[in-house]
Backbone as CSV, one residue per row, in Angstrom:
resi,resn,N_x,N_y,N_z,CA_x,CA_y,CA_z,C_x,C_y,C_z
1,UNK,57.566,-61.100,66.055,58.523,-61.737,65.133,58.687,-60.876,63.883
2,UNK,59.741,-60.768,63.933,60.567,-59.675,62.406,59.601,-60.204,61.148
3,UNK,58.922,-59.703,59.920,58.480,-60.787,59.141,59.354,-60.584,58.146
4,UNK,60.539,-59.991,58.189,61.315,-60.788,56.789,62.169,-62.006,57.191
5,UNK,62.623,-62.752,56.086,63.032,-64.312,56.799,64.381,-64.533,56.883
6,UNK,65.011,-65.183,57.491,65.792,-65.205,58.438,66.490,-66.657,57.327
7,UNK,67.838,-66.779,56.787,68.906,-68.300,56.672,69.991,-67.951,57.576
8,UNK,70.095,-69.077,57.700,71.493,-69.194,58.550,72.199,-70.304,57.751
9,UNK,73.572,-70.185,57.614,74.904,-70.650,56.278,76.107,-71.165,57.514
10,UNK,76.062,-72.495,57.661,77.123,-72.559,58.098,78.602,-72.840,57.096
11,UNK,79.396,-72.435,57.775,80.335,-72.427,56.680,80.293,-71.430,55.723
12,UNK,79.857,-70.070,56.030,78.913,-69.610,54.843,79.942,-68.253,54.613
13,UNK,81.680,-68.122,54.731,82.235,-67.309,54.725,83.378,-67.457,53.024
14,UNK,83.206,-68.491,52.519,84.077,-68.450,51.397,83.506,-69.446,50.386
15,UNK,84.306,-70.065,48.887,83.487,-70.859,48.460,81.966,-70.786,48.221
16,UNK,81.066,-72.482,48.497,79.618,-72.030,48.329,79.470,-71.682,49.234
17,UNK,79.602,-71.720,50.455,78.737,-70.645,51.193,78.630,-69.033,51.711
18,UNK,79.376,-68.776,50.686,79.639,-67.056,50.318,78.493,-66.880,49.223
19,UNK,78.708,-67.849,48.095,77.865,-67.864,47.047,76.688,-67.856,47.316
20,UNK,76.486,-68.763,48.486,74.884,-68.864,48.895,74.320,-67.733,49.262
21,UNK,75.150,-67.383,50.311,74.917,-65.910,51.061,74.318,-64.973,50.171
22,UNK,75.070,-64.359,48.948,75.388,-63.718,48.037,73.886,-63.574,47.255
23,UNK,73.260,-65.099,46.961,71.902,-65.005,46.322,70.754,-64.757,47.430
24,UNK,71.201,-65.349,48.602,69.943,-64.946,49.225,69.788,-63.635,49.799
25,UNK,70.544,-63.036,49.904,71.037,-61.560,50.064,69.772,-60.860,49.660
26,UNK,68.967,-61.040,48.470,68.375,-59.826,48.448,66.607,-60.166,49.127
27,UNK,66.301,-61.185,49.280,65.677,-61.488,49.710,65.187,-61.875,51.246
28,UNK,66.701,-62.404,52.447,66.875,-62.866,52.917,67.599,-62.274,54.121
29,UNK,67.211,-62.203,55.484,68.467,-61.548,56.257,68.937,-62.511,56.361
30,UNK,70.576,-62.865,56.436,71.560,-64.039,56.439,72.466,-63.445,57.994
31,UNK,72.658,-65.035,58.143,73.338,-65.118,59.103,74.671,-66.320,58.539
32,UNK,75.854,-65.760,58.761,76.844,-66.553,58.359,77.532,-67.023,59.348
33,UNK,78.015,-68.132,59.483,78.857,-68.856,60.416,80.060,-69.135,60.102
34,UNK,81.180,-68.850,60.657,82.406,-68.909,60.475,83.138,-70.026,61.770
35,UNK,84.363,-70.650,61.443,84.774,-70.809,61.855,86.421,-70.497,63.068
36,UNK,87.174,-69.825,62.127,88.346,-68.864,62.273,88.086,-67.612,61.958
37,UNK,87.555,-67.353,60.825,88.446,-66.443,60.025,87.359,-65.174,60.009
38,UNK,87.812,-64.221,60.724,86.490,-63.179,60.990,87.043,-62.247,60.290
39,UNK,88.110,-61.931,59.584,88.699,-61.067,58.882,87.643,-61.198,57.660
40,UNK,87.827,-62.202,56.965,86.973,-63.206,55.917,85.046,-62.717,55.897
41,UNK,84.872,-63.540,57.394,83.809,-63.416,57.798,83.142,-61.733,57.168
42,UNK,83.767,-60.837,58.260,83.968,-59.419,57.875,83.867,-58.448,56.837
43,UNK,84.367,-58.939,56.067,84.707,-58.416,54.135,83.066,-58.717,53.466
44,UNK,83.379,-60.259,53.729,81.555,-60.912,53.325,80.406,-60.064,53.303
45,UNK,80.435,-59.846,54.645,79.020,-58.907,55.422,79.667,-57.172,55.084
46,UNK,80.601,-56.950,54.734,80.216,-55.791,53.834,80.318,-55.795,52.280
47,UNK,80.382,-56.923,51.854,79.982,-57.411,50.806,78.508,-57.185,50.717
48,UNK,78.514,-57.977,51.500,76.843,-58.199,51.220,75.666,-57.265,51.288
49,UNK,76.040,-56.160,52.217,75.414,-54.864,52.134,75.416,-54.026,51.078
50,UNK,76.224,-54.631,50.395,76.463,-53.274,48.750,74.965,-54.165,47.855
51,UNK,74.723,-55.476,48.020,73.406,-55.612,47.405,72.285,-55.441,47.741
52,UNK,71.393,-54.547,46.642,70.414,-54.329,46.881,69.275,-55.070,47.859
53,UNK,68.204,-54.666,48.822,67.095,-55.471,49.110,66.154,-55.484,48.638
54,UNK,65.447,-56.416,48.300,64.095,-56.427,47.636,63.152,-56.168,48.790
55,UNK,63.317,-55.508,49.771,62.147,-55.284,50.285,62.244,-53.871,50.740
56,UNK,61.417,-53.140,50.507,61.149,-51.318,50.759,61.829,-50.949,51.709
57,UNK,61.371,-51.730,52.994,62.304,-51.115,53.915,62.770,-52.668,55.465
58,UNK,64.113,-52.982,54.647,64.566,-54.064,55.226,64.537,-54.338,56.776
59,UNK,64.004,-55.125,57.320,64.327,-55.523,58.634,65.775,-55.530,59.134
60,UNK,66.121,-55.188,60.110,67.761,-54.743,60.634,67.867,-55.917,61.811
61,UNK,69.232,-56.156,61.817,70.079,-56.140,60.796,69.940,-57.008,59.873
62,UNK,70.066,-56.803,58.689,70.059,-57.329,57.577,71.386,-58.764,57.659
63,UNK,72.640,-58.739,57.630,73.744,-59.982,58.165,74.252,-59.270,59.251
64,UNK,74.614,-60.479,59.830,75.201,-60.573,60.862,76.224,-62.108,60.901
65,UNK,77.562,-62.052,61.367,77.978,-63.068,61.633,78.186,-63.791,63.083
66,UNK,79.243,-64.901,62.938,78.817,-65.677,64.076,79.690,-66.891,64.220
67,UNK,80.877,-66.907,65.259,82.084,-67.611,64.913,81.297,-69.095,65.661
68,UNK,81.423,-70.043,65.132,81.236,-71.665,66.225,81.629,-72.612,65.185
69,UNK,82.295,-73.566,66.272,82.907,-74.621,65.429,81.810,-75.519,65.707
70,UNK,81.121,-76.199,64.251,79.907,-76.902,64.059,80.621,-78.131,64.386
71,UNK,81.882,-78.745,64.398,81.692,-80.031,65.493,81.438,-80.018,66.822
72,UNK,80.556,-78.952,67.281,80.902,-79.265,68.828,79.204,-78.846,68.994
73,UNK,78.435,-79.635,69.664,77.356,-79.909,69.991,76.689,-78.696,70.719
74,UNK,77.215,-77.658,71.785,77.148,-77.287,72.537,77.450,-75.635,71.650
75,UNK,78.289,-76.023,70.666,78.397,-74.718,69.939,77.258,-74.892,68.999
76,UNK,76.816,-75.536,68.561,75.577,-75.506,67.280,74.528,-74.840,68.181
77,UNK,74.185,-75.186,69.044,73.033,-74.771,70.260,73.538,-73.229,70.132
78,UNK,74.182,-73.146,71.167,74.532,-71.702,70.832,74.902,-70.655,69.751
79,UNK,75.021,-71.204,68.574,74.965,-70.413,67.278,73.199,-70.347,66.636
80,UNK,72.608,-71.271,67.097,71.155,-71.642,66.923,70.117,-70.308,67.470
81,UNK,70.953,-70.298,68.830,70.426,-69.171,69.904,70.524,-68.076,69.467
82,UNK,71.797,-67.544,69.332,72.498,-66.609,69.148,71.611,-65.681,67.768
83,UNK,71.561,-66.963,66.732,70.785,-66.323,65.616,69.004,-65.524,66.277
84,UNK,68.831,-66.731,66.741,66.927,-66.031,67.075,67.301,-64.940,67.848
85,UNK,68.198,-64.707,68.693,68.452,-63.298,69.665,68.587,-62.291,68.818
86,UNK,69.818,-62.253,67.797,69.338,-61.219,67.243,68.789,-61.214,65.790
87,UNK,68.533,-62.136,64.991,67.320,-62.251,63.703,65.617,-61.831,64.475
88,UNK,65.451,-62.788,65.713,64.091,-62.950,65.699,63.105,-64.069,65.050
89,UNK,64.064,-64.872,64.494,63.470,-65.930,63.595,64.246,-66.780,63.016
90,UNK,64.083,-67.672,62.430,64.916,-68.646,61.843,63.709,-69.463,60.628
91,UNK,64.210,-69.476,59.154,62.968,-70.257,58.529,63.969,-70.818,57.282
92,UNK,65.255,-70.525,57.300,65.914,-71.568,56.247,67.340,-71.416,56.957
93,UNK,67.789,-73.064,57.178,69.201,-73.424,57.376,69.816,-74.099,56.610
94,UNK,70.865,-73.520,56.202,72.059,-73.903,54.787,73.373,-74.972,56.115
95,UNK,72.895,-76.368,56.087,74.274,-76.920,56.813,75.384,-77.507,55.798
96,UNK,76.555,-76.354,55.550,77.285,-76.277,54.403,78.678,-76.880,54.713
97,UNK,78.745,-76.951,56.484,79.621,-77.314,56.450,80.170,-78.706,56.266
98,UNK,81.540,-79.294,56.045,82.045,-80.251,55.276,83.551,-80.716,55.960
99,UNK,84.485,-82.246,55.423,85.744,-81.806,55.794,86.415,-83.119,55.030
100,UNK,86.890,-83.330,54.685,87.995,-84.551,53.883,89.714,-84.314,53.986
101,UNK,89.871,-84.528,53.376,91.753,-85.384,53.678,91.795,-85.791,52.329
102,UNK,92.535,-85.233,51.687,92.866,-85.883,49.421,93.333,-87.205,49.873
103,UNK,92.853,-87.760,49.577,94.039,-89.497,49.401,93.538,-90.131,47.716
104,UNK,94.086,-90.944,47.967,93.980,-91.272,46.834,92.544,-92.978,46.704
105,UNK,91.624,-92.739,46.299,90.260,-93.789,46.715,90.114,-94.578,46.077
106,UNK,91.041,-95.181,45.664,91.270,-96.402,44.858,92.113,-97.131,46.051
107,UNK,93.297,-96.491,46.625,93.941,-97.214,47.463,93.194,-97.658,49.138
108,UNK,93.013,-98.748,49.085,92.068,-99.162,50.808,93.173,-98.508,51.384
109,UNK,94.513,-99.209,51.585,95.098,-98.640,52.384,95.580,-97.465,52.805
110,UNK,95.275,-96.320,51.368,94.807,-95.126,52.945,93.623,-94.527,52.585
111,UNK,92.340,-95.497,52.762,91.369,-94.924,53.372,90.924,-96.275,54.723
112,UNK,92.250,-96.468,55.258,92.136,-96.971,56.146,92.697,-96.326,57.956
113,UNK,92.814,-94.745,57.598,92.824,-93.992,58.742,92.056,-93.843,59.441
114,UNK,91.918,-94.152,61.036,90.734,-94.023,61.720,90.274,-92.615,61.779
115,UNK,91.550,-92.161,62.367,91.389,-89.864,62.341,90.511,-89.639,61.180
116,UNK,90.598,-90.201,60.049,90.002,-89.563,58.651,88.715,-89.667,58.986
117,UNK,88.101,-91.114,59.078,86.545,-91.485,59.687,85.718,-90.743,60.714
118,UNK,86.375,-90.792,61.427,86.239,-89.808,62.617,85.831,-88.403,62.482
119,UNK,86.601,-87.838,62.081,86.802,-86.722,61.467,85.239,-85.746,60.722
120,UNK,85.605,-86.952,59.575,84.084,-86.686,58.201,82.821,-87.537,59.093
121,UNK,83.532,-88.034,59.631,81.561,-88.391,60.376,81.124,-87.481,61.036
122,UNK,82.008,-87.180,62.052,81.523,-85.815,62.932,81.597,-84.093,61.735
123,UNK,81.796,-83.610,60.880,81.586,-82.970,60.000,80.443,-83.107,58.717
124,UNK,80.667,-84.484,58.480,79.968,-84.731,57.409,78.494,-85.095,57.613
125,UNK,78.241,-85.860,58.934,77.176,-86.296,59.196,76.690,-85.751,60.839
126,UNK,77.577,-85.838,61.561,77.112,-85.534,62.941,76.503,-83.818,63.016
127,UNK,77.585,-83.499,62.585,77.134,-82.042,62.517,75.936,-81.523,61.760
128,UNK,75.565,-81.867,60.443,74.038,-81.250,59.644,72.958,-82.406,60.676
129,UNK,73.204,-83.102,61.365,72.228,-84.192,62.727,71.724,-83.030,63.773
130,UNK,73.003,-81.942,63.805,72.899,-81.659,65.767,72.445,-80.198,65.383
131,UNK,72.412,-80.067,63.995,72.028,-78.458,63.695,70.534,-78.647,63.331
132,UNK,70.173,-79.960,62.851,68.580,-79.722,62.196,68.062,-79.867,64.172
133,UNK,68.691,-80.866,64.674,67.953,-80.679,65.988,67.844,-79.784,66.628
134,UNK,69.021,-78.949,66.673,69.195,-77.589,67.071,67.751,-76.918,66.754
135,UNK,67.810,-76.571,65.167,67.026,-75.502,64.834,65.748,-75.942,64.809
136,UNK,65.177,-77.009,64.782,63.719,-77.935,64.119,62.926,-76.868,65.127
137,UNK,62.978,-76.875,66.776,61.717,-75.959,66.866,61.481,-74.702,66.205
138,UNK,62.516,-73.606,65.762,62.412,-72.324,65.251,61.937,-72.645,63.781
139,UNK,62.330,-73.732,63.179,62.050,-73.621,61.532,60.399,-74.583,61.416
140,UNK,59.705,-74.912,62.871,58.532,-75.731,62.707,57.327,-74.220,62.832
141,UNK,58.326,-73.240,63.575,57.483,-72.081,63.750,57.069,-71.757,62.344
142,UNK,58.281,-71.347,61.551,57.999,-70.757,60.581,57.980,-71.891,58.795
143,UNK,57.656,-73.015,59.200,57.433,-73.867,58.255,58.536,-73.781,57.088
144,UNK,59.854,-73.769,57.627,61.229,-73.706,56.746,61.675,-74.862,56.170
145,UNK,62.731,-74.673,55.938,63.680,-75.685,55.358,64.703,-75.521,55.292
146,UNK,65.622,-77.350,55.441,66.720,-77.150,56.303,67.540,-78.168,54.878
147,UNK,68.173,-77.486,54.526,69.387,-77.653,53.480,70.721,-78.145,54.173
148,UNK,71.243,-79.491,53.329,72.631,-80.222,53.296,73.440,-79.777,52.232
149,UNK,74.727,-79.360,52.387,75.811,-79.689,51.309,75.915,-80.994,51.144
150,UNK,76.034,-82.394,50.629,76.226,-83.682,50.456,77.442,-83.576,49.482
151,UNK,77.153,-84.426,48.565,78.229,-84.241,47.499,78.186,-85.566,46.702
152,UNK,78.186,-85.197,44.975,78.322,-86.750,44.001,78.778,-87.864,44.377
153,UNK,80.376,-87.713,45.539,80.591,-88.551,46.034,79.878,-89.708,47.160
154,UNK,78.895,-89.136,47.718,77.973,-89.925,48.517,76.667,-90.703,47.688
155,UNK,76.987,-90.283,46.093,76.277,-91.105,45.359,76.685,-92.283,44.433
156,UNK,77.795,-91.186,43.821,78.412,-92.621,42.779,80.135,-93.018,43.786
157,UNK,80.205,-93.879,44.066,81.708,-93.840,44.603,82.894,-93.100,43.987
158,UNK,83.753,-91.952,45.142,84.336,-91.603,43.943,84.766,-90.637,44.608
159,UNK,85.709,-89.400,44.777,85.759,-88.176,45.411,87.252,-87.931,45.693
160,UNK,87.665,-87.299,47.066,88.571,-86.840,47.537,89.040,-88.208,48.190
161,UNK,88.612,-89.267,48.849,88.315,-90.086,50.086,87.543,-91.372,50.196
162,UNK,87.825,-92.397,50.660,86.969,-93.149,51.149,86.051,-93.287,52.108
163,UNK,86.810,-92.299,53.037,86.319,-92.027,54.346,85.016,-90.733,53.917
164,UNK,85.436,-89.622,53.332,84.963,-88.639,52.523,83.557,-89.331,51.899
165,UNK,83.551,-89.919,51.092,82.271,-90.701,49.947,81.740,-91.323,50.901
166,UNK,81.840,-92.245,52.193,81.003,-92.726,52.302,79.931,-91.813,53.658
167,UNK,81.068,-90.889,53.866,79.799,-90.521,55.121,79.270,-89.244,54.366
168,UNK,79.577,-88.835,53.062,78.545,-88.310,52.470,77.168,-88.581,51.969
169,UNK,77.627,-89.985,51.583,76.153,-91.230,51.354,75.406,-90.891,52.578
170,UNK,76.312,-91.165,53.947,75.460,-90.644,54.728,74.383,-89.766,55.445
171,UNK,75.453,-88.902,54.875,74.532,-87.302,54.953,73.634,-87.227,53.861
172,UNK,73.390,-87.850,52.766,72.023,-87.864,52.007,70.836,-88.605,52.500
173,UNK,71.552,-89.447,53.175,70.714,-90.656,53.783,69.826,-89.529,55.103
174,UNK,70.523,-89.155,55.972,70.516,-88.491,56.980,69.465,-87.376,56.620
175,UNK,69.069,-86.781,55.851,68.039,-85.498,54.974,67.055,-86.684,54.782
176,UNK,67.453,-87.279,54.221,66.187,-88.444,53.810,65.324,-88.985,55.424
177,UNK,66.123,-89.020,56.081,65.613,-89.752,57.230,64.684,-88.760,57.720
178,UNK,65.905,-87.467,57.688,64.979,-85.924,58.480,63.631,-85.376,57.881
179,UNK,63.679,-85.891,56.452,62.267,-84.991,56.039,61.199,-86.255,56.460
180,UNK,61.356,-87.355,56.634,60.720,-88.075,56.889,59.854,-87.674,58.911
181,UNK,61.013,-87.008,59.496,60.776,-87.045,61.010,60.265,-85.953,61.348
182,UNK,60.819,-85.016,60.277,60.528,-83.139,60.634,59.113,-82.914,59.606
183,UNK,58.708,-84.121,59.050,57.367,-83.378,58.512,56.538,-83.019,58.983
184,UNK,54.909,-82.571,58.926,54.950,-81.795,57.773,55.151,-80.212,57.810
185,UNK,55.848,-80.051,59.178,56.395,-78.216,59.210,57.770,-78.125,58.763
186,UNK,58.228,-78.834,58.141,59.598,-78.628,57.962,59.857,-79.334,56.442
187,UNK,60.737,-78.641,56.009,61.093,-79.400,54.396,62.787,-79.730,54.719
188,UNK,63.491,-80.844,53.928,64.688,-81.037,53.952,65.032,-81.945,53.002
189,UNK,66.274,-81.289,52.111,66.910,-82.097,51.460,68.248,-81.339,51.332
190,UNK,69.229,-82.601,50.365,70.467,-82.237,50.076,70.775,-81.720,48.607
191,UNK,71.997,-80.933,48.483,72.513,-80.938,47.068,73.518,-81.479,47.192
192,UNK,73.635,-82.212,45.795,75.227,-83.266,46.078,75.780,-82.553,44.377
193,UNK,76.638,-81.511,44.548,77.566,-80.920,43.638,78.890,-81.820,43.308
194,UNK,78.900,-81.909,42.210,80.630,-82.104,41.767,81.684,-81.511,42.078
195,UNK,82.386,-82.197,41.281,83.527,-80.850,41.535,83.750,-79.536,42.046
196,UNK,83.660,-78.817,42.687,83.911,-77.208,42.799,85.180,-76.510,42.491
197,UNK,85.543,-75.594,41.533,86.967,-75.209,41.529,86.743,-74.468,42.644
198,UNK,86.665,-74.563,43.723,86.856,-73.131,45.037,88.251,-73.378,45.518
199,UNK,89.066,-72.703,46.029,89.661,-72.977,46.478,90.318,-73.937,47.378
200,UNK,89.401,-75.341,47.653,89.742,-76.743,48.001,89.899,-76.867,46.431
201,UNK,88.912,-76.740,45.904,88.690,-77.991,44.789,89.844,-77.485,43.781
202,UNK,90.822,-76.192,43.721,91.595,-76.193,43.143,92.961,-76.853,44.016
203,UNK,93.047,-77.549,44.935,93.975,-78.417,45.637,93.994,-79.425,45.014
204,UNK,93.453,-80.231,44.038,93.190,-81.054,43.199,94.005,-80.720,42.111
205,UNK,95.304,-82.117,41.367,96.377,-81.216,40.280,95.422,-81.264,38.802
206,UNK,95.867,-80.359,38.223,95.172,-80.405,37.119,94.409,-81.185,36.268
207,UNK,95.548,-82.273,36.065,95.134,-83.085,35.485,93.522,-84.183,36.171
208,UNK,93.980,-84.263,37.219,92.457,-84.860,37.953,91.318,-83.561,37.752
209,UNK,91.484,-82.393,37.653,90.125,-81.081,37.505,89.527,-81.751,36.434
210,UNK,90.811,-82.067,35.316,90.262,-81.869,33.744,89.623,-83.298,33.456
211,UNK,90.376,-84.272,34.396,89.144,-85.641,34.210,88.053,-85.848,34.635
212,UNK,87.642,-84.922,35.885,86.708,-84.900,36.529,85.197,-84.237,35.227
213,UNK,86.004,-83.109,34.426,85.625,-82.131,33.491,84.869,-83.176,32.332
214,UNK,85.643,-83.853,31.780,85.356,-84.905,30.637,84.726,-86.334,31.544
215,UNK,84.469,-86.480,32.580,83.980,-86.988,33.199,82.172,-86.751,33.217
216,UNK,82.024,-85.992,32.891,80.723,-85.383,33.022,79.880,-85.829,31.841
217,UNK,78.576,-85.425,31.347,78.050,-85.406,30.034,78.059,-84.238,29.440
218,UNK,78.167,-82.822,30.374,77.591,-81.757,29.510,79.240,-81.322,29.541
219,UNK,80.042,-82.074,29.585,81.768,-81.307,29.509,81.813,-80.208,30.052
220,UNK,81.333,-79.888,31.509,81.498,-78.330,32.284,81.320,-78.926,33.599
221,UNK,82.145,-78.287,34.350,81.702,-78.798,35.619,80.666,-77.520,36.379
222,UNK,79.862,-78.095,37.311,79.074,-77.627,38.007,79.950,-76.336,39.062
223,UNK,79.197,-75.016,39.141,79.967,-73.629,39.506,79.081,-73.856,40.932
224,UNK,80.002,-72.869,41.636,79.120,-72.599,42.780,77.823,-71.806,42.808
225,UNK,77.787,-70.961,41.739,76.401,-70.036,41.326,75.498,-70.931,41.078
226,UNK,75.387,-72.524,40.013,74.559,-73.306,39.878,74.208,-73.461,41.074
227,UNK,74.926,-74.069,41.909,74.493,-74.923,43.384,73.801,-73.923,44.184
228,UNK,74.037,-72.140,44.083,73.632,-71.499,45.492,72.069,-71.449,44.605
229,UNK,72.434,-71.375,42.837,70.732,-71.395,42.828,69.959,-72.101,43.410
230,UNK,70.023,-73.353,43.457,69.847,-74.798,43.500,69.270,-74.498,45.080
231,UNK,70.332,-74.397,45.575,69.912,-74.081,46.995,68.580,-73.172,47.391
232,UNK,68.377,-71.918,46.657,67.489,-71.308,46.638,66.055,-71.711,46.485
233,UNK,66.167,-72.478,45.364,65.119,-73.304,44.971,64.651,-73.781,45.931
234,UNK,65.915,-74.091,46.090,65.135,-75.535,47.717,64.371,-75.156,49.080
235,UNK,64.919,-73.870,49.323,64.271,-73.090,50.641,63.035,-72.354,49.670
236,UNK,62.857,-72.021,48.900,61.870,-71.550,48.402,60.385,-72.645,48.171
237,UNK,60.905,-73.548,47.482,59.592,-74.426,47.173,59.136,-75.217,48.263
238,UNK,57.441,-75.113,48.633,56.409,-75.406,49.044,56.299,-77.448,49.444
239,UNK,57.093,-77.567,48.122,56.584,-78.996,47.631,57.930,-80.060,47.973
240,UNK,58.808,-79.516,47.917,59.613,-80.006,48.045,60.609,-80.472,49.031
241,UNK,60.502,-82.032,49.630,61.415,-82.643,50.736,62.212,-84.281,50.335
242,UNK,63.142,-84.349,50.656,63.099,-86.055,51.009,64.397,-86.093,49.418
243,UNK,64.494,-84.798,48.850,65.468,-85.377,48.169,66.582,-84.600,47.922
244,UNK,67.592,-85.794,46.676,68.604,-85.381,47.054,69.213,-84.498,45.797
245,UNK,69.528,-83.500,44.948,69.601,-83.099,43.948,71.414,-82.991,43.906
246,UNK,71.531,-83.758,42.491,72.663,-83.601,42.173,72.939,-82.754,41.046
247,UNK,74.171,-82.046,41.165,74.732,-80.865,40.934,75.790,-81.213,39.760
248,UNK,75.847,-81.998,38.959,77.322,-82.614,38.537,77.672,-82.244,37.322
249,UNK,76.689,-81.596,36.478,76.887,-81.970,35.126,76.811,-83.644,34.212
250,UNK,76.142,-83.821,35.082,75.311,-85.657,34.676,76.786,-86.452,34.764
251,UNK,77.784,-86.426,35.525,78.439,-87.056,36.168,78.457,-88.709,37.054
252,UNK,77.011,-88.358,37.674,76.480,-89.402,38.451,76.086,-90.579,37.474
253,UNK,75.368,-89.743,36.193,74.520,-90.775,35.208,74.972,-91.846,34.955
């Protein structure tokens, strides 16, 4: 077994999970998961080679990518695989991926689409389910930890969605359940970030960015650099499972 350590980022080609990539980079051989866009994918991973490694002489390959669509059960398995074939290991998984529909979450009637439900359950919750199962034997080898994107909205009501907020609750719930099942070789929790200006979160018209902004306590919204730290933290520390860290700029408070 390779001994430098091995994340795997789903979703991990734009937004936070570029960002993520980006910090664990020097520490970390990364494996990124894409969905479409290998052009994207592509740029990333020679991105990511222009940063330095902190280790003398890096284990090869250092990234590698890896196209699978994380709703599909049969593709998580095989992106799971795919990584130990050529990493050799697996000891931190970033499940980043996500999916919503803007409506407006005050109105029931449209967060009364079944497609929408559907949709964010199998993204929001089914999928970070079929990837910790996926990976749990490789990350029990190496006593890892298995990271959720969640989001403020699965804490305080509130977001893109109705459908969106609540199966994010879920997916906090869902980390909670897992560090409880995957102990004690395995660590797991979520980060639940605010706002993101990434390119979703600038699909949002201004005026909702800037309430979201004064919405907060510290009047800034939470960057993707906070969260990939955040993230770091989380695969790094020893001690730490079972929770859920929010990202908001005291938003939630």
């Amino acid at each position: 077994m390779s001994a430098q350590k091995v994340a795997l980022i789903t979703a991990g080609t734009a937004g936070l999970g570029a960002q993520i990539a980006r910090v664990f980079a020097p520490d970390y051989r990364v494996v990124i998961n894409f969905a479409n866009n290998a052009t994207r994918a592509s740029a990333l991973i020679e991105e990511l080679h222009k940063i330095p490694s902190n280790h003398p002489s890096p284990s090869t390959p250092r990234f590698h990518s890896i196209q699978a669509d994380v709703g599909s059960r049969d593709s998580i398995r095989a992106l799971v695989d795919e990584t130990i074939s050529t990493m050799g290991r697996l000891d931190v998984v970033v499940s980043n991926v996500g999916w919503t529909r803007i409506t407006n979450f005050t109105n029931l009637d449209e967060g009364m689409i079944d497609e929408d439900w559907d949709k964010c359950f199998l993204y929001n919750v089914k999928s970070h389910l079929w990837l910790a199962h996926a990976a749990r034997a490789e990350l029990e080898k190496t006593e890892g930890a298995f990271v959720t994107t969640a989001s403020v909205a699965g804490v305080k009501p509130s977001g893109s969605s109705l459908p969106y907020s609540v199966t994010k609750a879920a997916a906090i719930h869902l980390s909670k359940a897992l560090a409880v099942i995957c102990a004690p070789k395995v660590r797991v929790n979520s980060v639940s970030p605010g706002l993101l200006l990434t390119e979703w979160g600038m699909k949002f018209p201004e005026a909702k960015r800037e309430a979201a902004r004064n919405n907060t306590r510290l009047k800034r919204l939470a960057t993707v650099e906070d969260v990939a730290e955040q993230v770091l933290v989380l695969a790094n520390s020893r001690s730490i499972t079972g929770q859920n860290i929010c990202i908001d700029g005291g938003s939630s408070v």
